[in-house]
C-alpha positions in Angstrom: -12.2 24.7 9.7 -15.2 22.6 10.7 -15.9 22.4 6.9 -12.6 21.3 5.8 -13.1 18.4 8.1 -16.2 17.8 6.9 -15.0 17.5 2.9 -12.4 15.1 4.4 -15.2 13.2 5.9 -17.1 12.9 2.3 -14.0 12.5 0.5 -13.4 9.0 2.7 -16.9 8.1 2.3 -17.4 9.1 -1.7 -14.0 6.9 -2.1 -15.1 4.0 0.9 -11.0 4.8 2.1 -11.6 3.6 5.1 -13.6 1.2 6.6 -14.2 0.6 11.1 -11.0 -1.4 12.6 -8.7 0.0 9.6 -5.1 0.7 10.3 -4.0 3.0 8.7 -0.1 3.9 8.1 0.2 7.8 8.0 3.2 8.8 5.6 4.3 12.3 7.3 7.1 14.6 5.7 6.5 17.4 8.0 4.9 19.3 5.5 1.8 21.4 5.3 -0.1 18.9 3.2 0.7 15.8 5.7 0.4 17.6 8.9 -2.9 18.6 8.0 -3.6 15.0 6.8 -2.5 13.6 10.4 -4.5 16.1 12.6 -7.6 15.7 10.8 -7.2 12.0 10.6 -6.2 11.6 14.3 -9.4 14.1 15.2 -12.0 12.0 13.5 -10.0 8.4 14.4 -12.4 7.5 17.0 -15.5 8.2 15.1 -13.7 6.4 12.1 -13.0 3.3 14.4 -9.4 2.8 13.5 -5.8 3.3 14.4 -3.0 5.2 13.5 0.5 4.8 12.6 2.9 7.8 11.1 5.7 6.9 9.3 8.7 9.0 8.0 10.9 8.4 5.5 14.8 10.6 5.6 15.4 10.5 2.1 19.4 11.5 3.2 19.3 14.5 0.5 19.2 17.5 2.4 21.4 17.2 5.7 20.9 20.3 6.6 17.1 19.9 6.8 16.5 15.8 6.9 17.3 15.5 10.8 15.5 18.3 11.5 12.2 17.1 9.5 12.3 13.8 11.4 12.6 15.5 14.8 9.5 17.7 14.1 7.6 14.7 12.8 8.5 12.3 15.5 7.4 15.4 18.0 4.1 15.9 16.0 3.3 11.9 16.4 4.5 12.6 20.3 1.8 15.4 20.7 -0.8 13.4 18.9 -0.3 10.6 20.7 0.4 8.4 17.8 2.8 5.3 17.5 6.3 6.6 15.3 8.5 4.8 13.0 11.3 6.6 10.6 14.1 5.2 8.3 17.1 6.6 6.9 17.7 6.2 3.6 20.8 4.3 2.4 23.7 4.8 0.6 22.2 2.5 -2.4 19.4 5.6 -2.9 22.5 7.1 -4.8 23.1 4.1 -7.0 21.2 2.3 -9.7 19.3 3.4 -12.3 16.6 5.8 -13.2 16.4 9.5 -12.0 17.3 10.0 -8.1 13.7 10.9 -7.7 12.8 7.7 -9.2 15.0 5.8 -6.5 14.0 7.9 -3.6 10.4 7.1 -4.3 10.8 3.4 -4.5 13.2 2.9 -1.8 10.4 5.7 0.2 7.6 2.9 -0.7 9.4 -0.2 0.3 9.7 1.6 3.7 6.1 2.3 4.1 5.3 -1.4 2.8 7.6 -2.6 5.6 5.7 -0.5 8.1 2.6 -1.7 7.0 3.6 -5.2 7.4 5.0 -4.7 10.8 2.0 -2.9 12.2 -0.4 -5.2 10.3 -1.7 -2.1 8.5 -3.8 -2.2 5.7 -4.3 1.3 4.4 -1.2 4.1 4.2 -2.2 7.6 4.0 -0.8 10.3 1.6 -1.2 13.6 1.9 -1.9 14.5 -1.7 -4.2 17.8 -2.4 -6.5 18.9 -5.0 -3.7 21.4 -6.4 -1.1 18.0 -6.9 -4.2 16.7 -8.6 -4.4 20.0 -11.0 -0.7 20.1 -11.2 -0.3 16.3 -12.3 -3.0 16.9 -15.1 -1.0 19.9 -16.6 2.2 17.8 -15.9 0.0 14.7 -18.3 -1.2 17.3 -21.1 2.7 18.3 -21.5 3.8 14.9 -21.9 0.9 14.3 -24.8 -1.4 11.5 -22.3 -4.6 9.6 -22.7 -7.2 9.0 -20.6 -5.5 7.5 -18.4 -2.9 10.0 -17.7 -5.1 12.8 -17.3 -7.1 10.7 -14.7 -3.7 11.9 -12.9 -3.7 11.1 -8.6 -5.8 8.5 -8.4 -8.3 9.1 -4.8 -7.5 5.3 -3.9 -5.2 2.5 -5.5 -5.4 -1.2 -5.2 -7.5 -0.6 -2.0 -4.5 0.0 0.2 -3.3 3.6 -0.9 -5.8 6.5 0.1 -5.8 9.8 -0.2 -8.1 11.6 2.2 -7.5 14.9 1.4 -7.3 15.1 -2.6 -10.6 17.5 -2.8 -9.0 20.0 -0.2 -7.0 22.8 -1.9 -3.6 24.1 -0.2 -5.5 27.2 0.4 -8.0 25.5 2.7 -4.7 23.2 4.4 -3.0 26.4 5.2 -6.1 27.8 6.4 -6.9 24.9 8.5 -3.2 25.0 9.8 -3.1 28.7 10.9 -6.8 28.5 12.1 -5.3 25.6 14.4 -2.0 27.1 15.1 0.0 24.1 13.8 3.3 24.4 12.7 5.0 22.4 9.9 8.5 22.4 7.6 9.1 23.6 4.2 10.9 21.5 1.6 13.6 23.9 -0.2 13.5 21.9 -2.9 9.7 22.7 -3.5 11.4 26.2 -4.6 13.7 24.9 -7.0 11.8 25.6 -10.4 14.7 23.5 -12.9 11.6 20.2 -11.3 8.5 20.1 -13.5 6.4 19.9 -11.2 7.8 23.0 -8.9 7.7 25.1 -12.4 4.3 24.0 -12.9 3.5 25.2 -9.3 5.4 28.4 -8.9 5.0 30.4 -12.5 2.3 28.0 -14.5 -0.7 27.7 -12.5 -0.3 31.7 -11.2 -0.5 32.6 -14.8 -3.5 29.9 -15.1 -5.4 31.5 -12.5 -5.2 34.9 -14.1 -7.3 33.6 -17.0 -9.5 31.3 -14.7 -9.2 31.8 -11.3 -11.1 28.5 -10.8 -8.4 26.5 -12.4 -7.5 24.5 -9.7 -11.1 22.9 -8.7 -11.8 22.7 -12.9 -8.6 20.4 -13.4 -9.5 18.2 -10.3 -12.7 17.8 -12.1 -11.3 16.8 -15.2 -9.2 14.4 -13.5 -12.7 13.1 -12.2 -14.3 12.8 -16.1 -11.1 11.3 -17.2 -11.0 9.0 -14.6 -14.3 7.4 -14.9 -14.1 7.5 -18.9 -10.8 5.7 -18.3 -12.4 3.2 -15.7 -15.0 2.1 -18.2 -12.0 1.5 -20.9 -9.5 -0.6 -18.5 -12.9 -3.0 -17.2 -13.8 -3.3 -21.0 -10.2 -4.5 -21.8 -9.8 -6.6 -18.6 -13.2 -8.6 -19.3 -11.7 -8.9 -23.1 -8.2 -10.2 -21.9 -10.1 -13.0 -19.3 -12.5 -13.9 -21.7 -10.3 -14.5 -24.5 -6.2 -14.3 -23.9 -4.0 -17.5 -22.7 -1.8 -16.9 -19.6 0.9 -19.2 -19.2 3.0 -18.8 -16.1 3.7 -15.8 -15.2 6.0 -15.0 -17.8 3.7 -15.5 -21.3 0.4 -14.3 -22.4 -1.3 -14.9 -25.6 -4.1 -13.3 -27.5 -5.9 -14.6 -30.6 -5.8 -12.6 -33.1 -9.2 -12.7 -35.3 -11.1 -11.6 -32.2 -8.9 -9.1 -31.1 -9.0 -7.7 -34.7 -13.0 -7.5 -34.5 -12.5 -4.5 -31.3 -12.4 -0.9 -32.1 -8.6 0.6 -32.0 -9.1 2.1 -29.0 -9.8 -0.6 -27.0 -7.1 -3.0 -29.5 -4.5 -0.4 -27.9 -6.2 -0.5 -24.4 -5.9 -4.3 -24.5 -2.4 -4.5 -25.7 -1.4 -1.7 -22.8 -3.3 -4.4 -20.4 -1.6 -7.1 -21.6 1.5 -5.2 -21.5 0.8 -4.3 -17.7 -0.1 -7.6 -16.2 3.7 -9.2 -18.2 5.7 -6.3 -17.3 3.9 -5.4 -13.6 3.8 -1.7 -14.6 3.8 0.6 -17.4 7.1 2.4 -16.9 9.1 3.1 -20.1 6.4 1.8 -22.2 5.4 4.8 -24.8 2.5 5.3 -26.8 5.1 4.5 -30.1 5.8 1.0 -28.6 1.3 0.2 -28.1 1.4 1.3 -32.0 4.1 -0.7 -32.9 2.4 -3.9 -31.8 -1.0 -2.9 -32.6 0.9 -2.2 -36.1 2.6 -5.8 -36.1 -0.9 -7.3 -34.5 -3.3 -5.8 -37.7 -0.4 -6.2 -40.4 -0.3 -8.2 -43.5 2.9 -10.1 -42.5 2.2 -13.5 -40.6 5.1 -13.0 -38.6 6.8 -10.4 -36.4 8.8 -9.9 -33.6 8.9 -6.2 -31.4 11.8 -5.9 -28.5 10.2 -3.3 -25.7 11.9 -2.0 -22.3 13.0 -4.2 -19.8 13.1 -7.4 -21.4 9.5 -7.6 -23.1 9.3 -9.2 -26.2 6.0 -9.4 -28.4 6.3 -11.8 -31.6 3.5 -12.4 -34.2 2.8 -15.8 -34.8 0.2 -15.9 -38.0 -3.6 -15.7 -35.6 -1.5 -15.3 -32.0 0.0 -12.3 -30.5 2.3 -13.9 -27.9 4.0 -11.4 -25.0 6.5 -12.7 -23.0 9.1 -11.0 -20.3 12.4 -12.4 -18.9 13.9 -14.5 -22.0 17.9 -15.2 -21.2 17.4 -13.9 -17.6 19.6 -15.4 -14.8 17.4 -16.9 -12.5 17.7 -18.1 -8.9 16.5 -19.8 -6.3 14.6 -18.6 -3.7 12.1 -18.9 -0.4 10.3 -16.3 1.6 8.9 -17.0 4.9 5.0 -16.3 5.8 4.7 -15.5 9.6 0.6 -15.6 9.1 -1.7 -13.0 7.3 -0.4 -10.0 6.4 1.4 -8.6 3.4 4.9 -9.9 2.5 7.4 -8.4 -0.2 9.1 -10.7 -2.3 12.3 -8.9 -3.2 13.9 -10.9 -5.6 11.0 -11.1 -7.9 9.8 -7.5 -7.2 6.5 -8.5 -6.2 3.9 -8.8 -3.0 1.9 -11.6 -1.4 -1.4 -10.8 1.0 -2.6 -13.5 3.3 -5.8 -12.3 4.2 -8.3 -14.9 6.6 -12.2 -14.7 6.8 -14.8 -16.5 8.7 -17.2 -15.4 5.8 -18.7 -19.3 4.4 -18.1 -19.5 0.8 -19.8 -21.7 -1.9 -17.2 -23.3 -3.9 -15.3 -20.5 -6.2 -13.4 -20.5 -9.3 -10.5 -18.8 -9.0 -11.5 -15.6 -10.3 -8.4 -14.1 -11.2 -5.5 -16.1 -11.8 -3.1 -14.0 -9.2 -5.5 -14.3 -6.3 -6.4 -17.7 -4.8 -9.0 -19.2 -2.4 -7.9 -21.5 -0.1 -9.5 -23.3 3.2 -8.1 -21.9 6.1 -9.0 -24.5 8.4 -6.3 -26.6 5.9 -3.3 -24.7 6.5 -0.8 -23.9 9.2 1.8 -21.1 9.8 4.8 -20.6 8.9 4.1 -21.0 5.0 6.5 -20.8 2.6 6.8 -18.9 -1.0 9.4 -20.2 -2.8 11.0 -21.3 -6.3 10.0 -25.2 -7.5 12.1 -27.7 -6.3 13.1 -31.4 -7.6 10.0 -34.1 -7.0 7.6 -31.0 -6.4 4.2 -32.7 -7.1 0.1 -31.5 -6.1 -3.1 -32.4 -6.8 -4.2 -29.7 -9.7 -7.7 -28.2 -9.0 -10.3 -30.0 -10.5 -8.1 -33.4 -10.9 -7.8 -36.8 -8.2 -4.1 -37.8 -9.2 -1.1 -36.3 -8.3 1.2 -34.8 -10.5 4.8 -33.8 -10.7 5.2 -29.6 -10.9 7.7 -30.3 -14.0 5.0 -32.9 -15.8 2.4 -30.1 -15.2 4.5 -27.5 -16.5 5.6 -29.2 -19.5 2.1 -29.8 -20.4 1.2 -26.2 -20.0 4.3 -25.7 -22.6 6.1 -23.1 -20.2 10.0 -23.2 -21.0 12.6 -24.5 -18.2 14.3 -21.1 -17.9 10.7 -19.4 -16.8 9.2 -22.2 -14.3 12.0 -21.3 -11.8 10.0 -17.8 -11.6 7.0 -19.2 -10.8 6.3 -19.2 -7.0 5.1 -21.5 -5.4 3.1 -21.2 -1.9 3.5 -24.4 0.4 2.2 -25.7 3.8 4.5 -28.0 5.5 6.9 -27.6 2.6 3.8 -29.1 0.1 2.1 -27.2 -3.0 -1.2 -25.7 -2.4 -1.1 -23.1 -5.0 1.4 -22.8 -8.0 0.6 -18.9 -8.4 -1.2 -17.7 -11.4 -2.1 -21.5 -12.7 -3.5 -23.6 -10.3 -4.5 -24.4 -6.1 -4.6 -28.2 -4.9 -7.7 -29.7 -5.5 -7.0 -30.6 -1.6 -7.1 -27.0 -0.6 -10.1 -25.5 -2.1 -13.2 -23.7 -0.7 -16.1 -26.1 -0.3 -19.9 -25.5 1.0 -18.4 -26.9 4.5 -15.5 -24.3 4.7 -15.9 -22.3 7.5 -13.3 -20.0 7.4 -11.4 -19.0 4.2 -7.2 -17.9 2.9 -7.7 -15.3 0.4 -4.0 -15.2 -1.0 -3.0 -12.5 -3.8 -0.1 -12.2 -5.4 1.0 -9.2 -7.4 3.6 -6.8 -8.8 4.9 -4.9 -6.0 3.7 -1.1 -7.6 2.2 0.6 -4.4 4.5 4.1 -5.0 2.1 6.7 -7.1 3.2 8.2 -9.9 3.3 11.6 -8.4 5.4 11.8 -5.1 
């Protein structure tokens, strides 16, 4: 028992998951897998330096067993001493599109994003185990995926999302469960084998281990190889796409297309999934056959083409430029979101997530080093901000220039069309521009060798669900 908690303890530290004065949300379902996750993590909190929050979500699917789950769980967080929040799911998890499980899982997310924010968490803990890992792998070889598919459960995403106990096998969580005498609930629907994963789990990997019993600790290992191999790909294409694509607003990208011809096709394709990624905000229900089709239309002989992709993306060939756009003939609205103070809000209406994150760390003067994340001086601004659409007789000082100028002058220069401006957010003090997101801060607001303390802002797609629940 001793040693599980000990490969827990590496795990955090091999990963950097968490870090002193952390706090952390812990997503509970009452399962094995997340009870073990909370008693370990609220055994080694005080060593760790941080606090604890568990969070449980009642998907509303299984009445029979839902209100029982969230009674156990809210008992659990009783015994351990540990603050308790739970949300029911609505009656909109049963509408929509997509697969139920697809909705469940967002709607599940949104509610631990909300926690986060009202706790002023910054990490949220799933209990995810080296046996999800194998299964996700097998799941990614059925489907035919690359490298980064196979990479499968990743140990930590976008710094906020950890997984503490993704080298611990169920064996060793049962183990450590019965050794402790902790009791937990079991899911029916993990015994329904017409789900992948649950067919995968319950006749696949038995079979699998009859060959190699090791299978298990071998496919979390390839996940590992895979996942650095895939690493090194994604920070090759990034450094290609900042180096030499266009972003205008957030709506357009362009690539030129004699350098991006000179790359090998695997990182063309990488690049083209990247520039996919940062238009779209995710990859979902973009195939393989769609990255060929443009790579296809990108390295063809005709100067012009034009490809129609999920969810509104369009990609058109333009003799040298390979121009990606998202959101042509969309209905677009107005709209203004409230900023308490630091912390992380969610945008709803564009589907998307701002982080206000202060520092008394002194700064020489930056670029802005990514054009969704902005430096601002702190001692410059005061709460509540505002993140809203552009108004009429907008203006700010763009970085680097001493004039004002109007938000539709700048925009028209920077060739983005009408329709896609009023997408653009646009974070304000007092009701002014300091940062149009993705193109450019006031030259009023920046970090200088005098700031003292400094507004990191980021804005991004709001993706914090994994892909395996």
């Amino acid at each position: 028992m001793h040693e599980i908690i000990s490969k827990v303890r590496r795990t955090i530290s091999r990963f950097d998951m968490i870090r002193p004065e952390d706090r952390v949300v812990v997503a509970v379902s009452g399962g094995p897998d997340s009870v073990c996750l909370v008693d370990i993590l609220n055994h080694i909190k005080d060593d760790l330096e941080i606090a604890l929050f568990v969070a449980h979500f009642d998907h509303g699917l299984r009445p029979a067993e839902d209100d029982a789950e969230t009674v156990f769980v809210e008992s659990l967080s009783r015994s351990l001493g540990l603050p308790f929040a739970t949300l029911k799911a609505g009656l909109s998890i049963n509408e929509g599109d997509g697969p139920l499980e697809e909705r469940a899982r967002r709607a599940r997310y949104r509610f631990f994003d909300q926690i986060m924010g009202d706790s002023s968490a910054n990490k949220l803990a799933l209990g995810h185990s080296l046996n999800d890992q194998a299964e996700t792998v097998i799941m990614r070889l059925l489907r035919g995926s690359g490298t980064t598919g196979l990479s499968a459960i990743p140990p930590v995403r976008d710094d906020r999302i950890i997984r503490p106990l993704i080298e611990i096998s169920r064996e060793e969580i049962i183990y450590y469960l019965h050794k402790k005498g902790l009791k937990y609930v079991t899911d029916s629907s993990n015994l329904q084998t017409h789900y992948l994963r649950n067919k995968i789990r319950l006749e696949l990997v038995p079979r699998l281990k009859e060959i190699q019993p090791r299978i298990i600790e071998l496919l979390g290992q390839t996940a590992g190889i895979m996942r650095m191999e895939d690493q090194c790909m994604e920070s090759e294409s990034e450094n290609w796409f900042k180096d030499s694509s266009e972003l205008i607003g957030l709506n357009e990208v362009m690539i030129p297309l004699p350098s991006f011809r000179e790359l090998p096709e695997a990182l063309q394709c990488r690049v083209i999934r990247h520039t996919l990624a940062i238009i779209k905000g995710n990859l979902r229900r973009v195939s393989l056959r769609h990255i060929q089709a443009v790579n296809r239309a990108a390295n063809g002989a005709r100067s012009r083409a034009s490809l129609n992709l999920p969810n509104g993306l369009t990609v058109q060939r333009s003799y040298d430029r390979l121009i990606f756009s998202k959101g042509e003939g969309m209905a677009v609205k107005e709209f203004s979101y409230t900023l308490a103070g630091p912390g992380r809000f969610f945008l709803e209406y564009l589907d998307r997530a701002i982080v206000l994150e202060e520092t008394e760390v002194i700064l020489p003067p930056v670029k802005q080093l990514s054009p969704m994340t902005a430096f601002l001086d702190a001692d410059l601004i005061s709460y509540p901000m505002t993140v809203r659409s552009v108004r009429p007789g907008d203006s700010f000082v763009p970085f680097g220039m001493s004039g004002h100028k109007k938000l539709k002058r700048f925009f028209i220069d920077l060739k983005i069309p009408a329709n896609d401006r009023r997408l653009i957010p646009i974070l304000t003090n007092d009701d002014k521009p300091v940062w149009v997101c993705g193109l450019r801060i006031d030259e009023r607001y920046k970090v200088t060798s005098e700031t003292r303390r400094v507004l990191k802002v980021t804005f991004s797609d709001f993706k914090p669900w994994p892909e395996s629940s």
